[in-house]
C-alpha positions, -999 to 999 in steps of 0.1 A, spaced: -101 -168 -110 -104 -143 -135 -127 -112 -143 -138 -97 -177 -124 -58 -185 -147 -45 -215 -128 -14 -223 -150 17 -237 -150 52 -235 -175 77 -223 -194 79 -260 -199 47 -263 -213 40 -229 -251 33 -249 -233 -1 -261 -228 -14 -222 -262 -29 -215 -266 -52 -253 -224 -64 -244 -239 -74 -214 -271 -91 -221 -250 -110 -244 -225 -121 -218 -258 -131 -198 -276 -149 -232 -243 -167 -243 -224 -172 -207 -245 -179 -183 -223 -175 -153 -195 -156 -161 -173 -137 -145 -179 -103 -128 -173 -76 -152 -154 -44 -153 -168 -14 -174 -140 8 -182 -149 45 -196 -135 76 -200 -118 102 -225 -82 98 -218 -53 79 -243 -63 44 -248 -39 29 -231 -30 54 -205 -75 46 -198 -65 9 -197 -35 6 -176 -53 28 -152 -85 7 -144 -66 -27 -147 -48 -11 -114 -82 -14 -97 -88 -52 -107 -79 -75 -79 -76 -103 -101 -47 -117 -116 -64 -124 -151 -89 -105 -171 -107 -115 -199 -99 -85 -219 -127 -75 -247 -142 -41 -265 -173 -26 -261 -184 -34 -296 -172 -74 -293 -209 -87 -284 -211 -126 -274 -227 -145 -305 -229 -176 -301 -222 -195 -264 -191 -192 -250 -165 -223 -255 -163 -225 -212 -140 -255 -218 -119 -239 -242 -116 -207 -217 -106 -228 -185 -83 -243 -205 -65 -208 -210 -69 -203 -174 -51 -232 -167 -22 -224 -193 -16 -192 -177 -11 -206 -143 8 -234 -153 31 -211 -173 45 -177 -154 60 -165 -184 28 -166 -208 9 -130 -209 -17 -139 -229 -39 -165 -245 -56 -150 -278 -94 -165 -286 -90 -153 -321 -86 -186 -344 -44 -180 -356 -34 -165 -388 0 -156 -380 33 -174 -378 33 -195 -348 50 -227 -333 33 -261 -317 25 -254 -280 3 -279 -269 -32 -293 -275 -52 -257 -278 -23 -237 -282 2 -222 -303 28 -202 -298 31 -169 -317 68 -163 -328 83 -125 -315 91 -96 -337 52 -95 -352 23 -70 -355 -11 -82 -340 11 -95 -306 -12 -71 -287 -44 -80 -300 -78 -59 -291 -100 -96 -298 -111 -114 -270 -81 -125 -250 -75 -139 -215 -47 -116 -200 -20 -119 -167 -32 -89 -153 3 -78 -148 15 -88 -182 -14 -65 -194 -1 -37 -177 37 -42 -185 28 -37 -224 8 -10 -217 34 13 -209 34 36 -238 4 62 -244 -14 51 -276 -42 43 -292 -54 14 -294 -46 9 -336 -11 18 -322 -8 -5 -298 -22 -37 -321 5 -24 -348 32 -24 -326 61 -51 -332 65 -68 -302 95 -87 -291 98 -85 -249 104 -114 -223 70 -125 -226 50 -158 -245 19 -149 -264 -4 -178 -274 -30 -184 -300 -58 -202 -303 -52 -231 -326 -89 -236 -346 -115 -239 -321 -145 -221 -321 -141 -197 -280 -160 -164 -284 -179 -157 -313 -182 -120 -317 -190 -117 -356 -158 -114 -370 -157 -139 -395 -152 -134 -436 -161 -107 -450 -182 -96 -421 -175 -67 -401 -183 -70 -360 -194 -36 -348 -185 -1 -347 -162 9 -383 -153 50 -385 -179 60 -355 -207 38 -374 -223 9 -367 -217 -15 -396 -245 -31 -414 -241 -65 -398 -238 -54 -364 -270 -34 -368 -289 -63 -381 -278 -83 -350 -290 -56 -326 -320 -59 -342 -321 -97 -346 -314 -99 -306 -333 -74 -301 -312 -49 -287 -315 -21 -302 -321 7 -281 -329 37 -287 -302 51 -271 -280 32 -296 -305 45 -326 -297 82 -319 -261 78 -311 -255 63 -344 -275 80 -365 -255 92 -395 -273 125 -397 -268 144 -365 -284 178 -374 -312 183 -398 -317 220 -410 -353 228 -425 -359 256 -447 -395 268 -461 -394 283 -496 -411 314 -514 -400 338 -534 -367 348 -521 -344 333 -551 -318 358 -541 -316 356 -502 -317 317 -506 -289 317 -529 -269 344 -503 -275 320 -474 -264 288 -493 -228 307 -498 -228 312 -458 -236 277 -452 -232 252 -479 -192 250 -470 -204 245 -438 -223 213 -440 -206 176 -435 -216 143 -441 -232 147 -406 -260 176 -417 -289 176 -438 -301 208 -456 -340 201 -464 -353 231 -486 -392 232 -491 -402 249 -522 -437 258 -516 -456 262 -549 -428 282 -567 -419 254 -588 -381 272 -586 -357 249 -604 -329 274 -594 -334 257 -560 -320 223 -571 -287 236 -576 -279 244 -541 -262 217 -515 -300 209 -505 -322 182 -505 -357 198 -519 -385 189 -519 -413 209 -541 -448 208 -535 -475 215 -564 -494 245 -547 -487 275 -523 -492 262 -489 -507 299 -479 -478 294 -450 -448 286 -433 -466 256 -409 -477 230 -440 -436 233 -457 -421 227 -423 -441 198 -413 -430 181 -446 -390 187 -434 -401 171 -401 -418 140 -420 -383 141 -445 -356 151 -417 -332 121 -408 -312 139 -381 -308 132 -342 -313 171 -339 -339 193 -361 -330 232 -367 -351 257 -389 -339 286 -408 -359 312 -428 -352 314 -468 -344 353 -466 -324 347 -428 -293 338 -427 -262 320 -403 -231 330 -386 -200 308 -405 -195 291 -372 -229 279 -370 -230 245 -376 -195 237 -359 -207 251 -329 -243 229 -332 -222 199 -338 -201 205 -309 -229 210 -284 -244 173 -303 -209 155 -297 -202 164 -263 -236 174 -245 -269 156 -242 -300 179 -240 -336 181 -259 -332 216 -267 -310 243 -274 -311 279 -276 -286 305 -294 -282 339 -296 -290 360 -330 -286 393 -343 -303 414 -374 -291 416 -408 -296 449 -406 -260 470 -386 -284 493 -368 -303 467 -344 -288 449 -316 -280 415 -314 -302 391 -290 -280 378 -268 -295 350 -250 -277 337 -212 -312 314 -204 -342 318 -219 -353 343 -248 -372 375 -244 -406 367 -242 -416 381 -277 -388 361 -291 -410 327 -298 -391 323 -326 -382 288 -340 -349 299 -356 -328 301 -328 -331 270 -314 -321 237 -324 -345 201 -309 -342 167 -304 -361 149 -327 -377 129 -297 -390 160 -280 -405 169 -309 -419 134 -319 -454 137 -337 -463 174 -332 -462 196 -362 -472 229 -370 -508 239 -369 -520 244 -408 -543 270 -399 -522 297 -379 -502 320 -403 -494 345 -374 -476 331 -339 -473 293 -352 -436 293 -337 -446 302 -302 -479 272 -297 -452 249 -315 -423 256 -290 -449 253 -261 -458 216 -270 -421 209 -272 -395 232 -255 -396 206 -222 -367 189 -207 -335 193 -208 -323 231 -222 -292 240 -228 -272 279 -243 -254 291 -266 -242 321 -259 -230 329 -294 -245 345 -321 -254 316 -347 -284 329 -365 -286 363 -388 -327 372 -389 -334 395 -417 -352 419 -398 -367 439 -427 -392 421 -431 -420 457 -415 -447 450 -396 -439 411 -377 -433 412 -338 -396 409 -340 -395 439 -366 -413 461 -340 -390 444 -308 -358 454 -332 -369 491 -339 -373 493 -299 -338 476 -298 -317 500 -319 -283 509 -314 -274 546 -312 -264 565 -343 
């Protein structure tokens, strides 16, 4: 008998439950499968779990390779049967054959050495111990498809029949192309209704939106674009919201804005329209006359990629040399409701906006509807407030705070 080995690693682990629904929907029956995750080399992950597998074949498939169409169950005990008929075969490749290859038998053919694509990464049925025998360099797994092979081994092809569709076919792409989802693949979550959330936010091009409110601070706007425009990657939005000025300037910086026809009397009305606009998986706000550290969004993006959380807090210091920074271990000093220094899931914030009506405190009764869950630090300091600015609670908590002439 055989099992399945879907081989993964520990980002992708939101694709496990729609590959196996479709194993369920489109093979009734099969096999017992075998997640395999982690963050090692490819192959050096591979070889490793396939030493846990009893089994002396494994039906050997990606994380991204869902089931289609149902399986060809003929066509795969038919491979089954090769391989124990025939010690020296390794493999039996699903994949209809577009390489050079000789006459086998029925199914069959029989791919000539000295080739690319002799390792193949589509759905195959394995020895186990073959498997593990060309797995013996650490690669990944382009590497390892690209390799010319030529070894004691037989590798076999599928001749034209129809095993395991997994959307590969013409021009169409199956699943996961440069840490994206490709358009098909999306429309068949969708269609199979599979599409989780967890999947959604994963692969959601924009990871971090930022929001800044806009007026009347042309020349502080223009100094914090220089800090972090180079910053920014295909992976961040920069939403400014020009609130009545009707400040064309504006639309020369790397910003999406948006300008509304009259002064809003407030920050609250321009930063609900970046939450209505912002595409990202995580939503961040920073003042027009503020500023950021240069390692600011590298550091926000590295927290996104590596940690899961619904909020997280950084620490901050004043433009201005003779305050102290804030640094922040847990949670903020309890005048410091501030919005800037914290970045939030988009699902922890979900509908709640900014009340319209407050222009004094609106940052501390927002962060009380949504600063739940999951928190998480920064110790560094990310975001530069322009403490200035005479009279607001943090002015007077930064006069308290200075640092000794």
């Amino acid at each position: 008998m055989f099992s399945i080995v879907m081989m993964s690693c520990d980002k992708y682990k939101c694709l496990t439950p729609a590959f196996d629904a479709c194993l369920d929907r489109y093979y009734p029956g099969h096999p017992k499968i075998h997640h395999i995750y982690g963050d090692d080399v490819w192959t050096k992950r591979l070889r490793e779990g396939l030493e846990y597998i009893i089994d002396d074949y494994v039906l050997f498939m990606l994380d991204d390779m869902l089931l289609r169409q149902p399986a060809n169950q003929e066509m795969i005990e038919d491979a089954l049967r090769v391989l124990e008929n025939n010690p020296d075969v390794a493999v039996v490749n699903f994949e209809k054959n577009y390489r050079e290859a000789l006459s086998f038998s029925e199914n069959w053919l029989k791919q000539k050495d000295n080739q690319m694509y002799l390792h193949s990464c589509q759905p195959s049925l394995w020895r186990r111990a073959a498997l593990i025998d060309n797995l013996k360099r650490d690669e990944d797994a382009w590497s390892w498809e690209m390799t010319w092979v030529s070894n004691k081994w037989t590798y076999l092809i599928n001749k034209d029949a129809d095993i395991m569709e997994i959307g590969r076919t013409g021009d169409l792409n199956w699943g996961v192309a440069r840490g994206r989802l490709t358009p098909e693949f999306k429309r068949f979550l969708e269609y199979e209704d599979l599409y989780s959330d967890e999947i959604k936010d994963f692969f959601r091009p924009v990871k971090l939106s930022l929001i800044t409110p806009y007026y009347k601070t042309l020349k502080e706007t223009k100094e914090l674009a220089k800090v972090l425009g180079p910053q920014l990657t295909d992976e961040v939005e920069w939403i400014i919201i020009d609130d009545g000025c009707n400040e064309t300037e504006l639309d020369n910086l790397p910003a999406k804005v948006i300008h509304l026809e009259t002064n809003s009397g407030g920050a609250s009305i321009p930063r609900n329209v970046g939450l209505d606009n912002a595409e990202g998986l995580y939503i961040g706000f920073i003042d027009s006359d503020d500023s950021v550290s240069v390692k600011y969004i590298e550091k926000l993006l590295h927290k996104i990629h590596t940690q899961t959380f619904d909020y997280c807090l950084f620490s901050w210091d004043y433009k201005q040399p003779n305050f102290a920074p804030v640094l922040i271990y847990d949670n903020p000093p309890e005048w410091n409701q501030s919005i800037w220094n914290c970045i939030y899931h988009r699902n922890i914030i979900g509908n709640t906006r900014f009340n319209p009506d407050l222009k004094f405190a609106e940052d501390a009764v927002f962060n009380l509807a949504v600063r739940k869950g999951k928190k998480i630090n920064i110790e560094s300091v990310l975001y530069i407030y322009n403490g200035g600015r005479v009279g607001g609670l943090t002015w007077k908590e930064g006069q308290k705070n200075k640092k000794s002439l």
